[in-house]
C-alpha positions as CSV (number, residue, x, y, z in Angstrom):
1,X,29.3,-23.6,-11.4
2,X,31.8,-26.0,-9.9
3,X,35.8,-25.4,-10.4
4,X,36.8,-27.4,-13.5
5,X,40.4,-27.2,-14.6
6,X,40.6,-24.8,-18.1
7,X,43.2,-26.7,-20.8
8,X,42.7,-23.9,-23.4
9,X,41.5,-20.2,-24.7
10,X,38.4,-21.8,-26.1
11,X,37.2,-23.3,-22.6
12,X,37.8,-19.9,-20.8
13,X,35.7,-18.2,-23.2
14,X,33.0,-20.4,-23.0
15,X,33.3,-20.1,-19.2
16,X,33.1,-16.5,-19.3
17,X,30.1,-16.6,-21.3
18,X,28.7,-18.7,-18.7
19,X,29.3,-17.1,-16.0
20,X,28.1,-13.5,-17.6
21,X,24.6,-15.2,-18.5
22,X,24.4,-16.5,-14.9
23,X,24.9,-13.2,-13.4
24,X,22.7,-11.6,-16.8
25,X,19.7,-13.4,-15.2
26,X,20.7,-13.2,-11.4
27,X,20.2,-9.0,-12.6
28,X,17.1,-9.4,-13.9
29,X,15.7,-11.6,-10.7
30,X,16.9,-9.0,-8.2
31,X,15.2,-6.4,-10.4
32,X,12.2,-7.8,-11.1
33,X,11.9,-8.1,-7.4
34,X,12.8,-4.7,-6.5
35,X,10.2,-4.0,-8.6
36,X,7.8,-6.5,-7.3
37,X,8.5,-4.6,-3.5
38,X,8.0,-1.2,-5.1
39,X,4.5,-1.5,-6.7
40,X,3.3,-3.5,-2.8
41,X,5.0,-0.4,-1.0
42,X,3.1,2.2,-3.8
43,X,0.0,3.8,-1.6
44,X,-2.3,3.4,-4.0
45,X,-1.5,0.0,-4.8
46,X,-2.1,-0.8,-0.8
47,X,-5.1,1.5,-1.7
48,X,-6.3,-0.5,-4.3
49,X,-6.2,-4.0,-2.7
50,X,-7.7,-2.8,1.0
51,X,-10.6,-1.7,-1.3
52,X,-10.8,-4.9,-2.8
53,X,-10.7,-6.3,0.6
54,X,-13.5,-3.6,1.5
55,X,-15.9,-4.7,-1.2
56,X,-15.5,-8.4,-0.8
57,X,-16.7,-7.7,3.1
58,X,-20.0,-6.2,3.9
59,X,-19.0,-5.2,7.3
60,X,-16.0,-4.0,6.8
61,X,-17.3,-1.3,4.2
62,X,-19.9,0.0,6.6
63,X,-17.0,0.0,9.2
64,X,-14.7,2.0,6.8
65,X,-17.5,4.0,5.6
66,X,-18.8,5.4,9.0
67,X,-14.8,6.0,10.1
68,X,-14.4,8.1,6.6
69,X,-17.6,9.7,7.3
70,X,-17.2,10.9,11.2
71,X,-13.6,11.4,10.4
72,X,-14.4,14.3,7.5
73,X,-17.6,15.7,9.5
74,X,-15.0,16.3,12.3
75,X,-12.8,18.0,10.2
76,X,-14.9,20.6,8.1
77,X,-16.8,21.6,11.2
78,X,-13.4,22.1,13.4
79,X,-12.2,24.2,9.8
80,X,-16.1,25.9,10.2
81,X,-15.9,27.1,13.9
82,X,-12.6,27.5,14.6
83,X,-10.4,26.7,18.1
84,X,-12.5,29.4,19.8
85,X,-16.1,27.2,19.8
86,X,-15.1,24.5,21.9
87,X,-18.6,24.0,23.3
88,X,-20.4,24.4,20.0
89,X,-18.0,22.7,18.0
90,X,-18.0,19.4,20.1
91,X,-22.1,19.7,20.6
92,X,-22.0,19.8,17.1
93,X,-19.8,17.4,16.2
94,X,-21.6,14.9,19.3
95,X,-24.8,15.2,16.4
96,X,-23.4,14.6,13.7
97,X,-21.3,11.7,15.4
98,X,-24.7,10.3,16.5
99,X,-26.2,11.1,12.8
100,X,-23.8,9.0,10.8
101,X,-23.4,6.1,13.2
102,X,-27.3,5.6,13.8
103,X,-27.7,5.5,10.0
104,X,-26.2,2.3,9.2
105,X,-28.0,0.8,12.5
């Protein structure tokens, strides 16, 4: 709004007015894009579009697939042996390794 020169009580009202719907929808902009940032930060949103992503490509699913796969085996068998079966645990983790990644060969 440029600086015009108020005569009367009638103008200054209507200016105010003006200026409080300006700012009224300035508010809702910055919200709405607050908002906007929020839901593209949410986890599962990101989730839910790099599975998108995943589905539309082949490769990348297998990719994902075998990481999520040799990634949970390693886990249960470390919670399965414990610290103390180094040897056993890494022998058996070397198969199962080999298992999942010669399956989608």
């Amino acid at each position: 709004m440029e600086n015009k020169k108020i005569t009367n009580y009638a103008e200054l009202h209507f200016a105010i007015e003006l200026l409080k719907s300006e700012k009224a929808g300035k508010e809702e902009l910055i919200k709405s894009n607050f908002r906007q940032i929020g839901d593209k930060l949410n986890p599962v949103s990101i989730l839910k579009s790099y599975l998108k992503k995943v589905n539309s490509d082949n490769e990348l699913y297998h990719q994902s697939l075998s990481a999520i796969l040799s990634g949970g085996s390693k886990f249960i068998v470390r919670k399965l042996m414990g610290v103390k079966n180094e040897k056993r645990r890494s022998f058996v983790m070397d198969i199962l390794d080999n298992v999942f990644s010669g399956s989608r060969k």
